[in-house]
Every structure is written in C-alpha cells, then in structure tokens.
C-alpha positions as CSV (number, residue, x, y, z in Angstrom):
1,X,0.0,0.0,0.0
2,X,1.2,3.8,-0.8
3,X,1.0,4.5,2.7
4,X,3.5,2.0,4.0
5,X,5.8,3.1,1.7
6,X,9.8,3.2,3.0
7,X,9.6,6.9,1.9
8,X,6.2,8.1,3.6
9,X,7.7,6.0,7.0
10,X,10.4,7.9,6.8
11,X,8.9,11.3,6.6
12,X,6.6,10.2,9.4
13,X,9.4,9.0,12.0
14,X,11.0,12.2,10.8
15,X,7.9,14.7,11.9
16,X,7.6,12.5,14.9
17,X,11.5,13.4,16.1
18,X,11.4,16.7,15.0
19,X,8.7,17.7,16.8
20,X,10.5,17.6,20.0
21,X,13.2,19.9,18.6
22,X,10.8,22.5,16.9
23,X,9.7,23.7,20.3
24,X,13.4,23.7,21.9
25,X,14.2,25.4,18.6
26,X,11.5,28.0,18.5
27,X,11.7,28.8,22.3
28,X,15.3,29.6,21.8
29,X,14.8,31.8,19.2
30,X,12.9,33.9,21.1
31,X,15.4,34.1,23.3
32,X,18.1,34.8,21.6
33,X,16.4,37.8,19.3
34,X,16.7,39.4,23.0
35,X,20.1,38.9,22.8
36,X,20.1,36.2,25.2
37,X,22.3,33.2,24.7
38,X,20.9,30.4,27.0
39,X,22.9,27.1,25.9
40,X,20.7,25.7,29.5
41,X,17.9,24.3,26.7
42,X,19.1,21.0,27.3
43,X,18.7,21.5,31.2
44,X,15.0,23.3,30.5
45,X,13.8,20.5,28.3
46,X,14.4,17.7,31.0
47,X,12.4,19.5,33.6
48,X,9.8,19.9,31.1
49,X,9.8,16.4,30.1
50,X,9.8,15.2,34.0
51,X,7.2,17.9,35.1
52,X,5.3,17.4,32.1
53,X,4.8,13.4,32.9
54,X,4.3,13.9,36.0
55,X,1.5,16.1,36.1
56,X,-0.1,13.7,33.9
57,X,1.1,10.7,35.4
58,X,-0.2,12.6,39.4
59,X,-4.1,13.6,37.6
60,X,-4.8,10.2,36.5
61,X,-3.2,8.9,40.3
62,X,-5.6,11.2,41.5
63,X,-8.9,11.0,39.1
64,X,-9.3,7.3,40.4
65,X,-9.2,6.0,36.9
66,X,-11.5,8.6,35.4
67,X,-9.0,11.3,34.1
68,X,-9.8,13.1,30.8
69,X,-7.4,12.9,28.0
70,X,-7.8,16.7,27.1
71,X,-7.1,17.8,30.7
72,X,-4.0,15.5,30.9
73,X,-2.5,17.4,27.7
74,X,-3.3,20.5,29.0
75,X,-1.7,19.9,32.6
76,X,1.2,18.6,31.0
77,X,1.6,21.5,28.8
78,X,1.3,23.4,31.6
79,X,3.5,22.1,34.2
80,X,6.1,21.6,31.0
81,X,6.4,25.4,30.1
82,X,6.1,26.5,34.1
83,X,9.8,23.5,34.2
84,X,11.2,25.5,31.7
85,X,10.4,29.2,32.7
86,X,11.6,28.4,36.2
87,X,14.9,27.4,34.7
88,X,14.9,30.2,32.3
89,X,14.2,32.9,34.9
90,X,17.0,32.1,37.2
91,X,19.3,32.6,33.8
92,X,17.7,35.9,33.5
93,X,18.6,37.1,36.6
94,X,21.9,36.0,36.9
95,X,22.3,37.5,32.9
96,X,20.5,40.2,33.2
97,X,20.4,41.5,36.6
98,X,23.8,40.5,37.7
99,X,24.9,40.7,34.5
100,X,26.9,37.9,34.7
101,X,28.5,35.8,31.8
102,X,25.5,34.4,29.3
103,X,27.7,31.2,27.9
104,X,29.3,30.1,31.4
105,X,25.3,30.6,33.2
106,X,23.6,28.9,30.4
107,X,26.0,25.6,30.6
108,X,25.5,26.0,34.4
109,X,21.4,25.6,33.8
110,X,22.5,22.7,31.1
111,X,23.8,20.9,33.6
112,X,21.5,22.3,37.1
113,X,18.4,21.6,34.7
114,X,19.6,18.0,33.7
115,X,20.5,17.2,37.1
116,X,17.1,18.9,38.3
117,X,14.7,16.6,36.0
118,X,16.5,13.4,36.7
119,X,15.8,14.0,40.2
120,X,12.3,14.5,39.8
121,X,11.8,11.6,37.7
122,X,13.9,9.4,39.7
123,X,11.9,10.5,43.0
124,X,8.1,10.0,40.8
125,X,9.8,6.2,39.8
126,X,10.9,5.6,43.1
127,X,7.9,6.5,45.0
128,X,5.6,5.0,42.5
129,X,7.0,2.1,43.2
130,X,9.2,0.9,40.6
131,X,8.5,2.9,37.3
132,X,6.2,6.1,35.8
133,X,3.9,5.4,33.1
134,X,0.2,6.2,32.4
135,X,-2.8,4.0,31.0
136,X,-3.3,3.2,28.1
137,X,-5.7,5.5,27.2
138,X,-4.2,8.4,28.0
139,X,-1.1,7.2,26.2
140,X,-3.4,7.5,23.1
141,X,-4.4,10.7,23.6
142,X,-1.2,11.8,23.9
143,X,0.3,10.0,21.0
144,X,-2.3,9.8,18.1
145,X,-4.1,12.5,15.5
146,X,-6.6,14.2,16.7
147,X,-8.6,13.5,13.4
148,X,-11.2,11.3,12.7
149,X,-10.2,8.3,10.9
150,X,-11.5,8.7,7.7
151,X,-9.1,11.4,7.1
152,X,-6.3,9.7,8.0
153,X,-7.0,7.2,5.7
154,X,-7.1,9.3,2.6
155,X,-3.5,8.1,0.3
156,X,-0.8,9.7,1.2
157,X,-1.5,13.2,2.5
158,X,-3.7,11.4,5.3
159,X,-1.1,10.3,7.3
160,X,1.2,12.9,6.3
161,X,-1.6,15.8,7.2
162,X,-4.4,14.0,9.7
163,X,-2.1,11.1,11.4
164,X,0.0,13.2,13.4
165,X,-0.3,13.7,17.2
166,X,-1.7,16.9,18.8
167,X,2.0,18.1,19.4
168,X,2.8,18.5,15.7
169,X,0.3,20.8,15.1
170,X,0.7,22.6,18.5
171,X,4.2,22.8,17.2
172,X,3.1,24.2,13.8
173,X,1.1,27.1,15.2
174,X,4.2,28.2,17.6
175,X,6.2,28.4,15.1
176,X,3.6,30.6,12.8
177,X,2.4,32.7,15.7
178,X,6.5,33.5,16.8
179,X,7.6,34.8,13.1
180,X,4.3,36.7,13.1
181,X,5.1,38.5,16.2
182,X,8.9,38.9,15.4
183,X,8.4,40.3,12.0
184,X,4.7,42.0,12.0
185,X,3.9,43.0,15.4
186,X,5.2,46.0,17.5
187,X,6.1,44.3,20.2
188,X,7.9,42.2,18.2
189,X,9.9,45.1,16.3
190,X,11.1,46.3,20.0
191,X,12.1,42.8,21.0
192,X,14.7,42.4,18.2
193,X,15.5,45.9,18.5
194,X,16.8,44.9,22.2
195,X,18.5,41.9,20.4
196,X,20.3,44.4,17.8
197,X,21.3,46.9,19.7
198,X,19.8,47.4,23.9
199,X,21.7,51.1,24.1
200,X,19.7,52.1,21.3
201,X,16.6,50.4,22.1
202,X,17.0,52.1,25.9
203,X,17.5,55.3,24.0
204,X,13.9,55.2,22.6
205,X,12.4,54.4,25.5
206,X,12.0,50.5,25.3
207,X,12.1,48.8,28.6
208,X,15.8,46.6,28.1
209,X,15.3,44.4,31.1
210,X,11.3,43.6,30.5
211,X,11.8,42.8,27.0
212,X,14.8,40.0,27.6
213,X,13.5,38.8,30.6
214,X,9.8,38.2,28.9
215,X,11.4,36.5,25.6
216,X,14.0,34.7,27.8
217,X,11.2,33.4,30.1
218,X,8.8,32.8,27.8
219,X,11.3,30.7,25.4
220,X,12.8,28.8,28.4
221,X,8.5,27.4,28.9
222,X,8.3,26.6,25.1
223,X,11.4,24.9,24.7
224,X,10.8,22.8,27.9
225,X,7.4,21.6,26.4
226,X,9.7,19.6,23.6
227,X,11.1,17.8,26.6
228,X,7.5,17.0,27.3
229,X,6.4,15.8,23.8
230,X,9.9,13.8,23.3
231,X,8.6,12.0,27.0
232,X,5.1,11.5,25.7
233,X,5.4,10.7,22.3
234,X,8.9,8.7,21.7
235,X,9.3,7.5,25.1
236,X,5.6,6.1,25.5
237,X,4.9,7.9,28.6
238,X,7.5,6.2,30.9
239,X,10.5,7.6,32.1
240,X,13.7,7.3,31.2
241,X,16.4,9.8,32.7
242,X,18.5,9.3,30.0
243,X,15.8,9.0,27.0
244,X,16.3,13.6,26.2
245,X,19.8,13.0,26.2
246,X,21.5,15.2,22.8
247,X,18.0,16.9,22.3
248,X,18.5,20.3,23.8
249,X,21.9,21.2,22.2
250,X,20.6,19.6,19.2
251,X,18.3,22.7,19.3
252,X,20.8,25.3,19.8
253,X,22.6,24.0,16.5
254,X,19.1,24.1,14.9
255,X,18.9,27.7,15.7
256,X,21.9,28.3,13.9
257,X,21.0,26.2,10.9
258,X,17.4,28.1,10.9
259,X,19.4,31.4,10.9
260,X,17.2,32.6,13.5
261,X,13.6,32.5,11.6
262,X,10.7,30.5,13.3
263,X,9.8,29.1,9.9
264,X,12.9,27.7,9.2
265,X,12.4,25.8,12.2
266,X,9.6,24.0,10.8
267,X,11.2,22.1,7.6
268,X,14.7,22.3,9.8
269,X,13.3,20.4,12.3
270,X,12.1,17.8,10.3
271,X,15.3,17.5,8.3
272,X,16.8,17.1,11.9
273,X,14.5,14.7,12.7
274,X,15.1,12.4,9.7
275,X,18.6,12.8,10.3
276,X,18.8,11.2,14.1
277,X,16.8,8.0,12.9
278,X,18.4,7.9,9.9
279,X,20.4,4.8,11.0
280,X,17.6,2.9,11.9
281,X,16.1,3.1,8.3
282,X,18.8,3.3,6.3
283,X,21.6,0.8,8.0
284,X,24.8,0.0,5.4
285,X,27.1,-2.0,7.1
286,X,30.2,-0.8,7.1
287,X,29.1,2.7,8.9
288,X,28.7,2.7,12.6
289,X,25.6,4.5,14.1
290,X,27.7,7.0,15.8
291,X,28.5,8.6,12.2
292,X,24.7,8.9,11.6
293,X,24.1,10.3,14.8
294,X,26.7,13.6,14.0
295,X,25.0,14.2,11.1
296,X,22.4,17.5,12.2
297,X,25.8,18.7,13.9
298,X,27.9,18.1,10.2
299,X,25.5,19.6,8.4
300,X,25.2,22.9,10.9
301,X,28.8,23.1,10.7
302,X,28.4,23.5,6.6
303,X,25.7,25.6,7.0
304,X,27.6,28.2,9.2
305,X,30.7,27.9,7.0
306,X,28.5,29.1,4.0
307,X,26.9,31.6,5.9
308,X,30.4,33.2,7.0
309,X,31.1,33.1,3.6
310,X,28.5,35.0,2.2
311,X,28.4,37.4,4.9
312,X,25.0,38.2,4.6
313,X,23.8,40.5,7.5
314,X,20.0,39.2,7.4
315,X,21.7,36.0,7.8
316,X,23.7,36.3,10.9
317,X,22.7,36.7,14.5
318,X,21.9,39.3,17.0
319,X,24.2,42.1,16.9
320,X,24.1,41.6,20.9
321,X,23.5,38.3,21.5
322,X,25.9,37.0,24.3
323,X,26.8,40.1,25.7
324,X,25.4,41.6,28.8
325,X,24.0,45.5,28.8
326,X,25.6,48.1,31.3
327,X,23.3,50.9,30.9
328,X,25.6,52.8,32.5
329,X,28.1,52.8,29.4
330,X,25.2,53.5,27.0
C-alpha cells in the first residue's frame, strides 16, 4: 500500500522526532532575538519532560481511573512550560540582573536543569513504586491525530496531514504565531530591536530588562514543552532519565542552521529529525551508528561555514546576543 511506503515512513518518524526539537528550537529563538544566549535548553527541556509526565502521570493517580485525556495534555503542557520558565528565569537574573556571563550561566542551567529533571523523575519512579507510566488511554491521547479516521486514511496526504499527534500541530502554530510576532507586530519590532542593539533600544524608550527577561522566560516554557512531547510521544509515557539525552543542544545547532527565523524551524526540524533515525532506516554496514548520529551537527557546521562566507547581515545573529548591557556605558 502507498501509505506504508519506506519513503512516507520515513517522513513520518522524521515529523515524529522533529517535533521535539521545533519547540526547543523555536523557544530559543525567542530568546536569543533578546540577545540572550541560553545554551541551558538542554537542562529546560528535562524538567519539562519530568514535570510534564508527572502532572499527567499525578491527575490520572488522582482522578481514580476517570482522568480526561484533554485535561491531561493541558496539565502537562502546563506544568512543562512553568519547568522550563523556572529554569529560564534564574538565567535571567543571573544575565540580566547580575549581568553575569551568558555562555558560562547557560551551561551551568544545562547541567542544574539536567540534574534537576533526573531527580524529579527518579523521586516520581521511586515513589511509584518501581517505574512512571500512564494508561493506556491516556497514552493515546497523547500520541495519536486528533482527526477522525477517515481522514487519515485518505492516500498519502492522510497520514502525512491528519495522522499526526496533537503536538505536531501545537508545534506548527508556535512556530507561525513566533515569526508573526517577530516580524509584524510592535512588540515584536522592540524585541529584536533589544536583540540588535539594547543602548539604542533604551535610548527610545523601550524597557531593556522587560523585553529579555519576557522573551528569555517565555522561550525557556516553550522549549521545555519539547522535553514534554519527546517524553510523551517517543518515550511512551514512561520515564527514562536518560531518553532527552542530545536533544536540547541539538536545538541550539538548529537555531543556527534556521538562521534565527521560526519558519525555518519548521522544515529544519524535520530534516533534523530524519537525520537522528536515519540509522535505523537506512543501515549500510560498514558505517557505525555514531556517524549517523553527528550528522544534524555536520550539516550545521556546513551551513555556518556558507553563511560566513556570504556574509550576509539578514543572515547572521543578534548584533548583541551573548553580551550583557551596562546601561551605564550606553
């Protein structure tokens, strides 16, 4: 059948993985148009994915086997982006009210984050008495389309459009609703004014610290719900402390291959995707898995090298992204 074609698998497992990375991708874009380097998205996505799990895993403990499926999402959502935010708002104020040093703070929240999320997932397993997982049902919710089957049954562009889980579309519409604000909206044109250039930005009467600490918070929650959707969706539902391990600073290099554009991020993170299982649908046997596995970072590294070369300025980053603002020498 057309549908279980090699290809059209591919392209599915390749949505499925990326998904995980469009939000870690798109949260730190946001971030970085600030001018805020946070390298901690690796840190924000595992307490996302263990807070996210948890609060589903706690309301269907608690519902007494009656928990809706809708609720579930939504709490895990929830708790997710609140992980992340935490995480991102004790980088802000070590950034941008102590000013301290972005790249040195953001591997500190790689690693506080990581060690954070394995705790609370350890503790949930521990206390649950051996491992965390919800029902079945829930599970489904969770991991299949929200579209009635007749549409995913349509040849090919059914599974490819209606067989998705909720997340890919939840995914789609971040992605859309972040370039609109970046590039139509006011508050938007301040924001990457901020990321260009905070003396001048101050100068005009933008508020410096509100504007990063909002994109930096906000972008810490996002990227920490792809933590959440790797835990619900590839993982099953059960934890694993070291199932998220690659995915955050996969998303950092995905930023840099996106050159900074939410809608980059869409087809980018697919292409990422595809790239990580690529060794488990396209085996030769005389290359290890290890070589498939550095492919997204390969193929960053060539995109950057082109972009140096062509010197572009729409295709570089942030004039001031990395460096902390003394308004004082403004």
């Amino acid at each position: 059948m057309i549908n279980q074609s090699p290809v059209l698998l591919l392209i599915m497992a390749a949505v499925l993985n990326g998904t995980p990375l469009l939000f870690g991708t798109v949260g730190e874009i946001l971030s970085e148009k600030s001018g805020n380097l946070n390298l901690g998205v690796e840190g924000m996505m595992y307490m996302g994915g263990a807070m996210g799990l948890g609060a589903a895993f706690y309301y269907e403990q608690l519902s007494g086997g009656s928990a809706s499926g809708i609720v579930a999402v939504l709490l895990a959502i929830l708790f997710s982006f609140l992980g992340g935010a935490f995480g991102a708002l004790i980088y802000s104020f070590i950034t941008i009210t102590l000013r301290a040093n972005q790249n040195v703070t953001g591997l500190a929240l790689a690693i506080f984050g990581t060690g954070a999320g394995q705790f609370i997932g350890e503790y949930m397993r521990v206390t649950s008495g051996g491992y965390v997982a919800i029902s079945n049902e829930l599970k489904a919710v969770f991991a299949n389309s929200p579209f009635p089957a007749a549409l995913q049954k349509l040849p090919v562009v059914g599974p490819l459009l209606f067989g998705q889980n909720i997340f890919v579309y939840l995914g789609l519409a971040v992605a859309v609703v972040m370039a609109v604000f970046l590039n139509r909206s006011r508050a938007g044109l301040y924001l990457r004014a901020v990321g260009e250039s905070p003396a001048t930005a101050d100068a005009a009467g933008i508020n410096v610290t509100r504007n990063k600490y909002l994109a930096t918070v906000i972008g810490g929650g996002i990227s920490a719900i792809g933590g959440m959707v790797y835990i619900t969706t590839i993982a099953g539902c059960v934890w694993n402390h070291e199932g998220l391990a690659g995915e955050g600073w996969l998303a950092v290099a995905l930023v840099i291959f996106c050159l900074w554009r939410p809608l980059n991020a869409i087809w980018g993170s697919i292409l990422f995707g595809g790239l990580m299982i690529l060794y488990l649908r396209l085996q030769v046997p005389f290359i290890p898995d290890q070589l498939y596995k550095i492919l997204p970072y390969v193929v960053t590294v060539i995109v950057l090298i082109f972009t140096s070369l062509r010197n572009s300025k729409d295709k570089q980053p942030p004039a001031s992204l990395g460096l902390a603002y003394f308004r004082e020498e403004r």
